[in-house]
LUMPA-406814 format. One record per residue (C-alpha): residue number from 1; residue in one letter; x, y, z. Coordinates in nm, 3 decimals, decimal comma, padded with zeros to 5 digits, m for minus. Each point is the difference from the previous one (the first is absolute). Layout:
% LUMPA-406814
{seq NUM; type a; east X; north Y; up Z}
...
//
This chain:
% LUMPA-406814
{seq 1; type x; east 00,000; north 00,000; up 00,000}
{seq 2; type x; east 00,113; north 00,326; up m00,077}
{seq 3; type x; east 00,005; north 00,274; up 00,237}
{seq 4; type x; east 00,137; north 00,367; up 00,078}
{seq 5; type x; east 00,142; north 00,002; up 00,313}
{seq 6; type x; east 00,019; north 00,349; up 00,221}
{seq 7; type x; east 00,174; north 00,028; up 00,290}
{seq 8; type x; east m00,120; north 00,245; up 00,227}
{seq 9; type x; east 00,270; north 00,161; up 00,263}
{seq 10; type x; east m00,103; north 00,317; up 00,152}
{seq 11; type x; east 00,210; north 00,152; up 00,297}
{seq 12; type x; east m00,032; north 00,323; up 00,221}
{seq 13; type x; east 00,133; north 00,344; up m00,132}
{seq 14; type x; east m00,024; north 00,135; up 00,301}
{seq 15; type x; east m00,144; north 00,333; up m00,157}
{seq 16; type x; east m00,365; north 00,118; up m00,082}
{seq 17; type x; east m00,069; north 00,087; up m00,363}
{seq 18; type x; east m00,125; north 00,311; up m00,190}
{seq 19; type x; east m00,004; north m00,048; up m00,390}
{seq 20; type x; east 00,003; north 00,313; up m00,185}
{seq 21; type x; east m00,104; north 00,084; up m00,393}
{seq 22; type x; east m00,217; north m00,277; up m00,198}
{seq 23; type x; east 00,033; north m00,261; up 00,288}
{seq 24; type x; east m00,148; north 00,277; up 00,286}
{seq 25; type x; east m00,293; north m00,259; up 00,003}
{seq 26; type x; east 00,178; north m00,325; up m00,003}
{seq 27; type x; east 00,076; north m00,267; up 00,291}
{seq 28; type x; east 00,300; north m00,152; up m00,230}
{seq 29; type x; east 00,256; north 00,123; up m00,162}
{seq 30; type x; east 00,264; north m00,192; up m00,227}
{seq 31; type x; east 00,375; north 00,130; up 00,020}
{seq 32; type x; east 00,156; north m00,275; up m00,203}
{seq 33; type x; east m00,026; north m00,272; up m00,194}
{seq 34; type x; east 00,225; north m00,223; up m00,210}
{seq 35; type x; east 00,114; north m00,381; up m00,053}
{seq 36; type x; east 00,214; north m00,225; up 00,225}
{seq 37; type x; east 00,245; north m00,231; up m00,153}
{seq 38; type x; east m00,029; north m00,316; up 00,192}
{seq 39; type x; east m00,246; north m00,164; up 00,237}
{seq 40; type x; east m00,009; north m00,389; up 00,136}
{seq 41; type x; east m00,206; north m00,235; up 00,238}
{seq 42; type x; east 00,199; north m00,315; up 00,028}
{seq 43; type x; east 00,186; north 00,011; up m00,268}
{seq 44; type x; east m00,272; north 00,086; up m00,264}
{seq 45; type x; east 00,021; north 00,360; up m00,159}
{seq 46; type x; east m00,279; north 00,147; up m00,113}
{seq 47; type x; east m00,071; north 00,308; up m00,282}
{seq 48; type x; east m00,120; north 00,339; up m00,037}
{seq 49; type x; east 00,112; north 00,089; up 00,330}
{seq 50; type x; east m00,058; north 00,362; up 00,087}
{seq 51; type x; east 00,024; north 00,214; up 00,330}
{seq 52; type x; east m00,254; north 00,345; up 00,029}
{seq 53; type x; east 00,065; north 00,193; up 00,322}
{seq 54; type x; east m00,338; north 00,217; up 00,135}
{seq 55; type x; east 00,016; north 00,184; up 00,286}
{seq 56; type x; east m00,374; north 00,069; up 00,170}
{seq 57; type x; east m00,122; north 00,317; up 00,178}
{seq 58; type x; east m00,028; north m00,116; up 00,315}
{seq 59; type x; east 00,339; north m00,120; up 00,051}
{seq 60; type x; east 00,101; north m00,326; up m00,167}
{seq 61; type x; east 00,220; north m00,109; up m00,306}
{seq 62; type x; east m00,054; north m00,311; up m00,210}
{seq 63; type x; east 00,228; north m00,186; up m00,181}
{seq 64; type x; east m00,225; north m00,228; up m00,268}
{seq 65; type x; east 00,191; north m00,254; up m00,137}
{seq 66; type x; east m00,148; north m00,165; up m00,306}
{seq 67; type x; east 00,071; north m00,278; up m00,206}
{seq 68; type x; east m00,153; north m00,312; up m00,248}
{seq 69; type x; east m00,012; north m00,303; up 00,137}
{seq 70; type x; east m00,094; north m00,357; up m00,132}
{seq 71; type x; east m00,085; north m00,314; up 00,228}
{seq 72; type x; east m00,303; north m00,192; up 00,167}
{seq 73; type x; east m00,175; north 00,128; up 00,343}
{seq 74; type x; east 00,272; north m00,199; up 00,156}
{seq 75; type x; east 00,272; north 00,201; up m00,094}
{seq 76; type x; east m00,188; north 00,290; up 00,074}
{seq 77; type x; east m00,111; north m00,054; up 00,377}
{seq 78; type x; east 00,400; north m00,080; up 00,025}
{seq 79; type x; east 00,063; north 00,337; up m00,096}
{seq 80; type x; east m00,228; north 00,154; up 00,165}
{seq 81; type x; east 00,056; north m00,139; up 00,316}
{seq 82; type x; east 00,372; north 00,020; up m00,049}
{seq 83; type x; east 00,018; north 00,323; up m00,174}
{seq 84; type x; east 00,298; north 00,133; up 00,261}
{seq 85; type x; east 00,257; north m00,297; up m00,202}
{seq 86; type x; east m00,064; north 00,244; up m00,329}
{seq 87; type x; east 00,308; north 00,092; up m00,125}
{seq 88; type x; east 00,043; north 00,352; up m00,134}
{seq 89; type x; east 00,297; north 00,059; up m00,238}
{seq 90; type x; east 00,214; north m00,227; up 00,217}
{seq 91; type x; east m00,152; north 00,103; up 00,330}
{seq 92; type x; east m00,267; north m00,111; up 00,238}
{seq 93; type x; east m00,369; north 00,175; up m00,052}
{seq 94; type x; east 00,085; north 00,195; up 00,358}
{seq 95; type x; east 00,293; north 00,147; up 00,048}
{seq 96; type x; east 00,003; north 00,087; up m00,410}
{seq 97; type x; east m00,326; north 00,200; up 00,111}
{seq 98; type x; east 00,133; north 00,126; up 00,277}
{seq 99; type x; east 00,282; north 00,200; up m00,230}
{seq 100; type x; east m00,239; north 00,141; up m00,172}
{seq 101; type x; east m00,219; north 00,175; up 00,276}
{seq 102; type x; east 00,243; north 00,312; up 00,026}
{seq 103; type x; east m00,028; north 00,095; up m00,330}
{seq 104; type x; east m00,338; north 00,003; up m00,017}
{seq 105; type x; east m00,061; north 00,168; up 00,335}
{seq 106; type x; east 00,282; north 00,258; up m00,158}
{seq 107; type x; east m00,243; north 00,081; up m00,316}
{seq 108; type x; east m00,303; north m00,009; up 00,225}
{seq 109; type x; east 00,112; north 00,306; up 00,247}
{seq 110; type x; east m00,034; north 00,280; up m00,272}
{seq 111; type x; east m00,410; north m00,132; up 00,054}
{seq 112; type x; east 00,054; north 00,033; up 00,367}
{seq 113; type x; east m00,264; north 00,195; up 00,182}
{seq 114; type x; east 00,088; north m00,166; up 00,371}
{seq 115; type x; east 00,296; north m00,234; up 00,114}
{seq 116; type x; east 00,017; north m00,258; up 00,284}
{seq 117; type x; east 00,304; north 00,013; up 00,231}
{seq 118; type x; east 00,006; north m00,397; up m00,037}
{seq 119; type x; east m00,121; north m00,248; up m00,269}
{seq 120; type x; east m00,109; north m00,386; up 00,003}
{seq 121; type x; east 00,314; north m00,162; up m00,168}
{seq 122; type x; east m00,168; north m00,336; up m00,097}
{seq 123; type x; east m00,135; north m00,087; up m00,322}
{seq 124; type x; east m00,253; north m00,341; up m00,092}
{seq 125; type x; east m00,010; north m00,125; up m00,383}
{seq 126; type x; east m00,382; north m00,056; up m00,106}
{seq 127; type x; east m00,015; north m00,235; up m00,301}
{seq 128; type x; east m00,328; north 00,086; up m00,237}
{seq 129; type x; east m00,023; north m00,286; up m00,303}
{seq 130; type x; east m00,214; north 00,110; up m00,280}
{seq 131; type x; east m00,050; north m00,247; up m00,224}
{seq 132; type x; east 00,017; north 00,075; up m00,448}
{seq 133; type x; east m00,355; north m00,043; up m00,175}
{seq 134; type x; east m00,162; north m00,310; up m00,036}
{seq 135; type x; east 00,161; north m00,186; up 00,315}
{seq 136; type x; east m00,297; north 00,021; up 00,187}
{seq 137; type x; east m00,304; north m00,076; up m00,176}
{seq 138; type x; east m00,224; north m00,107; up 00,308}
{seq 139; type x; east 00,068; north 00,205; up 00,304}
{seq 140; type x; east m00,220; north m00,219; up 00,224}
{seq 141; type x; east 00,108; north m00,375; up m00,128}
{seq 142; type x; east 00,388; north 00,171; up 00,028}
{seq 143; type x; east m00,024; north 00,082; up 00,306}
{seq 144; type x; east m00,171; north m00,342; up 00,128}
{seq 145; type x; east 00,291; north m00,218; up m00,203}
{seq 146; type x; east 00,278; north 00,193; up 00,095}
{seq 147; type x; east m00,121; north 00,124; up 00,407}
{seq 148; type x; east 00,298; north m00,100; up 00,158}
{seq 149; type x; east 00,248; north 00,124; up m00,206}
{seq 150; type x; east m00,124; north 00,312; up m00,037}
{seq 151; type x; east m00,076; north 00,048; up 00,376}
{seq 152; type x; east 00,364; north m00,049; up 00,006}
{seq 153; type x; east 00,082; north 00,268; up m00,210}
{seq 154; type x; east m00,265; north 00,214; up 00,164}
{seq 155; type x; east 00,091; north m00,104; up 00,345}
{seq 156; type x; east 00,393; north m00,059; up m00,010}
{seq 157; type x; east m00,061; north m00,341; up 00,114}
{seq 158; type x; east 00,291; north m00,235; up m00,111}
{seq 159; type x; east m00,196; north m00,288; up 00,100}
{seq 160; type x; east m00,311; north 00,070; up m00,205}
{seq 161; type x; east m00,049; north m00,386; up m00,112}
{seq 162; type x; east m00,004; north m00,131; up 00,367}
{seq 163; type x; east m00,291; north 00,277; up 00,115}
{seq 164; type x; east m00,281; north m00,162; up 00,156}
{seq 165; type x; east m00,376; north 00,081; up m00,114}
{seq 166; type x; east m00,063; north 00,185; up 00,353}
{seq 167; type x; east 00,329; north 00,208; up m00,120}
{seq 168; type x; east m00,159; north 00,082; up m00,337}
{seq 169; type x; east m00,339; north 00,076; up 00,138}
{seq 170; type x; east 00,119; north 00,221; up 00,217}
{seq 171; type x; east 00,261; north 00,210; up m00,182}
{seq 172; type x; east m00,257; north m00,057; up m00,332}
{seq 173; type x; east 00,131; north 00,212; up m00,296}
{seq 174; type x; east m00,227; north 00,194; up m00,172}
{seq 175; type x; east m00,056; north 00,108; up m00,341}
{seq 176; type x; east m00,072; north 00,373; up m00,046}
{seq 177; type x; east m00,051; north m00,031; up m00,414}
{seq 178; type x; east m00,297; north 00,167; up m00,151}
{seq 179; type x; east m00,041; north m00,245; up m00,276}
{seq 180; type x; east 00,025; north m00,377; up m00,007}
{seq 181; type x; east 00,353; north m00,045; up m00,175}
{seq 182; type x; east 00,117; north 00,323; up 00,255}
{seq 183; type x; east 00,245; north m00,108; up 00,231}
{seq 184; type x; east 00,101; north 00,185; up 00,345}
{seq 185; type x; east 00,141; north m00,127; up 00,303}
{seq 186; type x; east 00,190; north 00,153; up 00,253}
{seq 187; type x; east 00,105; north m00,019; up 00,350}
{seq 188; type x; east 00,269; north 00,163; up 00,204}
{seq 189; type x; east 00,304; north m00,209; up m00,136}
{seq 190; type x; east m00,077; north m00,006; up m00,351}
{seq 191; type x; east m00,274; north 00,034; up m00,300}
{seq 192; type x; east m00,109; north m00,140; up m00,313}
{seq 193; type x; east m00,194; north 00,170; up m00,250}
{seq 194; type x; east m00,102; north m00,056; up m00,397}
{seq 195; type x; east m00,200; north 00,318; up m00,107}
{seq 196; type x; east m00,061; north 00,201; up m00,276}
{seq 197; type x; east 00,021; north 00,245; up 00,251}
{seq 198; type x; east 00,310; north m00,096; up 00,120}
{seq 199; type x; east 00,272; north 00,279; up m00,013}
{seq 200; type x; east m00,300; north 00,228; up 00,233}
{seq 201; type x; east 00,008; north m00,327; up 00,242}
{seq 202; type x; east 00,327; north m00,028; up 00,040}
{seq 203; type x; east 00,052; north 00,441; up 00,062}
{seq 204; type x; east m00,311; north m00,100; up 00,262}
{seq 205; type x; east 00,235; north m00,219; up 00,164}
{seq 206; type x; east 00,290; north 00,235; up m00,043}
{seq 207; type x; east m00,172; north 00,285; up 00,179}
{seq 208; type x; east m00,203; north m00,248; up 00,300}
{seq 209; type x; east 00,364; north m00,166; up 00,051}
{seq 210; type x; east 00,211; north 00,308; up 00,013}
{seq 211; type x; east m00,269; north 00,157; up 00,188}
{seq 212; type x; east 00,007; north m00,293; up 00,321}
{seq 213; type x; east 00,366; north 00,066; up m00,032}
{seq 214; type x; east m00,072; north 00,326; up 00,082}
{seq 215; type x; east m00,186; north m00,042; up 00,290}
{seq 216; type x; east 00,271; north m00,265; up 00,139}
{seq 217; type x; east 00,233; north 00,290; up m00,053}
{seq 218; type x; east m00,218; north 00,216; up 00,205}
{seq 219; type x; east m00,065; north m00,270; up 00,252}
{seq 220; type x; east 00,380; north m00,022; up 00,049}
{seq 221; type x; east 00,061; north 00,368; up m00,011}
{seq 222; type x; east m00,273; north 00,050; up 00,305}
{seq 223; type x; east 00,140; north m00,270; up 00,191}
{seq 224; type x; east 00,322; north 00,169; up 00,036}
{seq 225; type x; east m00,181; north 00,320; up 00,037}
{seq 226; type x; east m00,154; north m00,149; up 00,302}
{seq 227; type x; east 00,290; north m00,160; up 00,168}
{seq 228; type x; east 00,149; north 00,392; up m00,052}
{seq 229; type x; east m00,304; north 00,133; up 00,180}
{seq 230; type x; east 00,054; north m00,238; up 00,258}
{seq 231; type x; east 00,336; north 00,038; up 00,079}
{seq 232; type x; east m00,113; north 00,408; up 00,063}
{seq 233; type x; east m00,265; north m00,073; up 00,213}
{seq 234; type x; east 00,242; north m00,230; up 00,194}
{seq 235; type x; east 00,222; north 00,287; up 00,112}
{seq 236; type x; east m00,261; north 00,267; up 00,090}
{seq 237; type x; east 00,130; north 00,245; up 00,259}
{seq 238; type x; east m00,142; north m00,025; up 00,321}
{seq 239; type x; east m00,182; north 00,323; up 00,116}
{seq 240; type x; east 00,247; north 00,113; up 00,217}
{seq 241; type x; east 00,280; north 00,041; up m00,264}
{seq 242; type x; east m00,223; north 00,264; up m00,187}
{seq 243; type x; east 00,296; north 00,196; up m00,171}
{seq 244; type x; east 00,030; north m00,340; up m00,193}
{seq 245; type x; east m00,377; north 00,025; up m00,136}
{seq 246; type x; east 00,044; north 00,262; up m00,253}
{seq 247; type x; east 00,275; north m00,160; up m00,183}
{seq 248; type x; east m00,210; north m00,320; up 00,026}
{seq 249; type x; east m00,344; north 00,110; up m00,107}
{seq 250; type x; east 00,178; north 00,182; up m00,310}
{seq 251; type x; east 00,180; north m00,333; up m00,079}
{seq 252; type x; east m00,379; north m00,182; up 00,021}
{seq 253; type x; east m00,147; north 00,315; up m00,208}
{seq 254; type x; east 00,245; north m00,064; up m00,243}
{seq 255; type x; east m00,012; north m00,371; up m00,027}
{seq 256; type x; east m00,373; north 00,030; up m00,037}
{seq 257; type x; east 00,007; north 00,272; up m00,232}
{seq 258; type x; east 00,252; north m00,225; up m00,270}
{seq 259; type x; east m00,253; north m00,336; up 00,082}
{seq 260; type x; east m00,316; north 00,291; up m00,058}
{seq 261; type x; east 00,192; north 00,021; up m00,350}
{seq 262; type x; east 00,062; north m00,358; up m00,051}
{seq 263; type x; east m00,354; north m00,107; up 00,084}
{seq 264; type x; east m00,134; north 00,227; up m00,256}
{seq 265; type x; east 00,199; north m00,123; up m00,277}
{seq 266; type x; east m00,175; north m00,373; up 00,096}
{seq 267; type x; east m00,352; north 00,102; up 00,044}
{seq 268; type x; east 00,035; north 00,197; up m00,354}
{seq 269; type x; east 00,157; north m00,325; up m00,111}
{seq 270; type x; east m00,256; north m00,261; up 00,135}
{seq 271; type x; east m00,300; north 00,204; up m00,080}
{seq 272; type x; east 00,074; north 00,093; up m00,342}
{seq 273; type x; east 00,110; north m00,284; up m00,203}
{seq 274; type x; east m00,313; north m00,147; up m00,103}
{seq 275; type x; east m00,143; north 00,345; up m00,108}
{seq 276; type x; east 00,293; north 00,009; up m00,303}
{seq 277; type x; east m00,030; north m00,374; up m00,160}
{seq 278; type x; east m00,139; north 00,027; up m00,322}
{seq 279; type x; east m00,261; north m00,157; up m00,143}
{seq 280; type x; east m00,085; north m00,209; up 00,375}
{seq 281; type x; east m00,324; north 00,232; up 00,046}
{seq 282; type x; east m00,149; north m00,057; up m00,323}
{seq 283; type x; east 00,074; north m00,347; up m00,026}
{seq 284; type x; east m00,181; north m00,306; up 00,251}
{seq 285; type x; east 00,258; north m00,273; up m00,113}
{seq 286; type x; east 00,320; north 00,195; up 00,051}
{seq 287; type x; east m00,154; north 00,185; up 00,315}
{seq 288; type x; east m00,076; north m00,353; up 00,100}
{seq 289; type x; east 00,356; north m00,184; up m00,053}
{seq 290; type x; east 00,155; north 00,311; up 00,124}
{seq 291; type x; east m00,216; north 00,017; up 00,321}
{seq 292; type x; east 00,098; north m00,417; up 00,045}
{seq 293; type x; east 00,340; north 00,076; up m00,088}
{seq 294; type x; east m00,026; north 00,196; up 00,335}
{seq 295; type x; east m00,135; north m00,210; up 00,217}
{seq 296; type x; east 00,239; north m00,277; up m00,090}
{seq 297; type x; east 00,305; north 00,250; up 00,091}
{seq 298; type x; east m00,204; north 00,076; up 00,349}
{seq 299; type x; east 00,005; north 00,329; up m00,088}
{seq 300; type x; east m00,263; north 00,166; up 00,187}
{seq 301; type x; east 00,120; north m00,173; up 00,327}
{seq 302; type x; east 00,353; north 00,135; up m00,088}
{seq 303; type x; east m00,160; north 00,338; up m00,047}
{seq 304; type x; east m00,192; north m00,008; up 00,340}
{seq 305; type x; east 00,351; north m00,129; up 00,195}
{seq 306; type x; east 00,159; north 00,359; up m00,176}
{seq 307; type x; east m00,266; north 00,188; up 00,120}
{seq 308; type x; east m00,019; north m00,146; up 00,327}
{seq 309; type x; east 00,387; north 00,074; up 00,100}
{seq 310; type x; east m00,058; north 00,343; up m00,154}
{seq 311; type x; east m00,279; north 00,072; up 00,242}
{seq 312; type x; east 00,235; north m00,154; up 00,289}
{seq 313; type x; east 00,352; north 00,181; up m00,092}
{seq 314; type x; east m00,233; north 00,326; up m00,013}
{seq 315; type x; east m00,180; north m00,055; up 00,366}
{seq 316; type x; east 00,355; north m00,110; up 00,134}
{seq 317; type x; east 00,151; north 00,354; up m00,134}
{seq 318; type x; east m00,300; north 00,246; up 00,130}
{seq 319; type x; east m00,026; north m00,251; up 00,320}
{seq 320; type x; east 00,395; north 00,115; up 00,034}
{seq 321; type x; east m00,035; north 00,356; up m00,047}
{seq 322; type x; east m00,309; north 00,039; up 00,239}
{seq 323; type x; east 00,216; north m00,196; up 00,272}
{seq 324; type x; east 00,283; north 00,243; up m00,060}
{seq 325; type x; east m00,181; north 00,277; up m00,015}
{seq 326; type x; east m00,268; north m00,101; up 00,341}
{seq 327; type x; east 00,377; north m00,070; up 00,173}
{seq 328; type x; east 00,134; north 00,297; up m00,098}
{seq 329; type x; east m00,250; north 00,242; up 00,069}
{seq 330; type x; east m00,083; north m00,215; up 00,391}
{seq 331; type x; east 00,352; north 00,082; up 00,042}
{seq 332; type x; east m00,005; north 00,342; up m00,092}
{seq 333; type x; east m00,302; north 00,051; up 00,260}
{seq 334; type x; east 00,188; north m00,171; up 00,273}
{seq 335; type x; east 00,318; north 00,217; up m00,043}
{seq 336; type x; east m00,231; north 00,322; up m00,014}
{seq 337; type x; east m00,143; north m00,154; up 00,344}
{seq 338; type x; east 00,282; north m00,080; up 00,121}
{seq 339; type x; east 00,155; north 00,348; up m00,092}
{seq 340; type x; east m00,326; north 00,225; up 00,137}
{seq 341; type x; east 00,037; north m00,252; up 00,336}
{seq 342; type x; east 00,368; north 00,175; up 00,025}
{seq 343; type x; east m00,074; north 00,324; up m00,064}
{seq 344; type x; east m00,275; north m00,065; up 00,279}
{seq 345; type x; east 00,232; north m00,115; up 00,255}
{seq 346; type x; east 00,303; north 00,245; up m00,089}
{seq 347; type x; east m00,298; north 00,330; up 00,038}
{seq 348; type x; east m00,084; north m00,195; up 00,332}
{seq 349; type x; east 00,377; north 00,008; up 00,132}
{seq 350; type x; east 00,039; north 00,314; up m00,140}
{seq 351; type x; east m00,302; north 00,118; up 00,226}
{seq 352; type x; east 00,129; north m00,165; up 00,315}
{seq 353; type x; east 00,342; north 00,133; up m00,038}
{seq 354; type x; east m00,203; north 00,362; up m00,014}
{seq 355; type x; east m00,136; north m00,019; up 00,288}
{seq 356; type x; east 00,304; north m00,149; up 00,188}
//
């Protein structure tokens, strides 16, 4: 069978984008494009091989490596579930990517409307097999012959032909086609797809894949935003050294001021992805595969664990500034006390001594 085979490897820029000129609108933008020499899977080389680099809006680059490939479903679930033993011009799939990331993030800052003091350095190949014309002529009965082998390439399951019916029930792939010969299958490790429509599928995935890379990103970024905020509200001046608060509450203003900025840039970026896909309002199917595409990616659960550690990093920074502030100003009052009890006493002395 043969198939196109894309390779999907997005990784954090570490920057929020603002495109200017035609691509204002966009989500995407492509910054390069050209062909790769050489490209093996255990020992077999394959053709056509050619690497596009996008870089999204809200803050992640993909490398999409893509490439024709001929072999049975076999073959296939082997590379999908072993896609890291690619071989990339003579290197592994990884660390080849990984020399590639600066660049990118290098072409990407002249977009840059907001940068991160810290990035998330991993990156995850996701394998997409779209299959030429005429290989699937009966979605259904394909998908009921071949189950197991594609819920391996789906699933990243090496051991697809020893999965037990309870297995396949429960993790039961479905088709998303519109018509009967349409194929569509994807889960978090992998997809499958034979469309007419297929080029728009596969940018669906592009944008739903980069875009849960995104909010790992985030995810990452806020947890070491709240061990930060933690490690301030661990060494909180007692009220008594009060010619410490000052310095401290303008360290916490600050500090909450730069996350005020960074929390911006993600709401704008969570909220406002869906509003700029093309062609997903007007269209049931492709609103439909994009909105499974979604789910399969957890991406609304991802979204609600980013919003949830904003709301907490924010509380912990205004709980901080109200303690400082409370301490300082109890500690003010006692020294003004403490200062009109003195000038009480030393008027009383100085009235005894009067009189003496």
């Amino acid at each position: 069978m043969k198939s196109t085979v894309h390779i999907l490897i997005p990784f954090d820029l570490g920057l929020e984008l603002d495109f200017v000129g035609p691509d204002a609108t966009a989500v995407a933008k492509e910054i390069s494009s050209h062909p790769i020499r050489d490209l093996a899977f255990e020992g077999r080389r394959f053709a056509d091989i050619r690497l596009a680099a996008q870089i999204y809006k809200f803050g992640v680059g993909l490398l999409a490596l893509s490439f024709a490939a001929d072999g049975d479903l076999d073959f296939f679930a082997a590379l999908s579930c072993r896609t890291e033993a690619l071989q990339v011009e003579g290197a592994p799939i990884i660390p080849w990517a990984k020399t590639l990331v600066d660049g990118v993030i290098g072409s990407a800052r002249r977009f840059a409307s907001h940068t991160y003091n810290r990035r998330l350095e991993d990156v995850d190949p996701f394998p997409i097999f779209v299959f030429d014309k005429g290989g699937v002529t009966d979605a259904a009965e394909f998908v009921a012959t071949h189950e197991k082998a594609l819920t391996g390439i789906v699933s990243g399951e090496p051991n697809y032909d020893a999965l037990s019916d309870f297995v396949l029930a429960q993790e039961k792939i479905r088709n998303f086609g519109y018509y009967e010969n349409e194929l569509i299958l994807i889960k978090r490790f992998g997809a499958v797809v034979s469309s007419e429509e297929s080029g728009t599928i596969v940018e669906l995935i592009r944008l739903a894949y980069s875009l849960y890379w995104s909010l790992r990103a985030y995810n990452f970024f806020l947890e070491k935003e709240i061990d930060q905020a933690q490690e301030l509200l661990a060494d909180l001046p007692p009220y008594y050294k009060f010619w410490a608060m000052p310095s401290r509450y303008q360290t916490f203003s600050r500090e909450a001021m730069d996350f005020v900025r960074d929390k911006l840039a993600i709401v704008d970026s969570l909220h406002n992805v869906q509003a700029n896909i093309p062609r997903i309002d007007s269209d049931w199917h492709l609103r439909t595969i994009y909105k499974n595409v979604e789910k399969e990616f957890d991406i609304d659960e991802l979204s609600k664990a980013v919003d949830t550690k904003l709301e907490r990093i924010e509380q912990s920074y205004n709980s901080a500034r109200d303690f400082i502030s409370t301490n300082f100003f109890i500690a003010v009052e006692i020294v003004l006390i403490l200062s009109l009890a003195w000038m009480m006493l030393d008027t009383g002395l100085l009235f005894i001594i009067a009189h003496k």
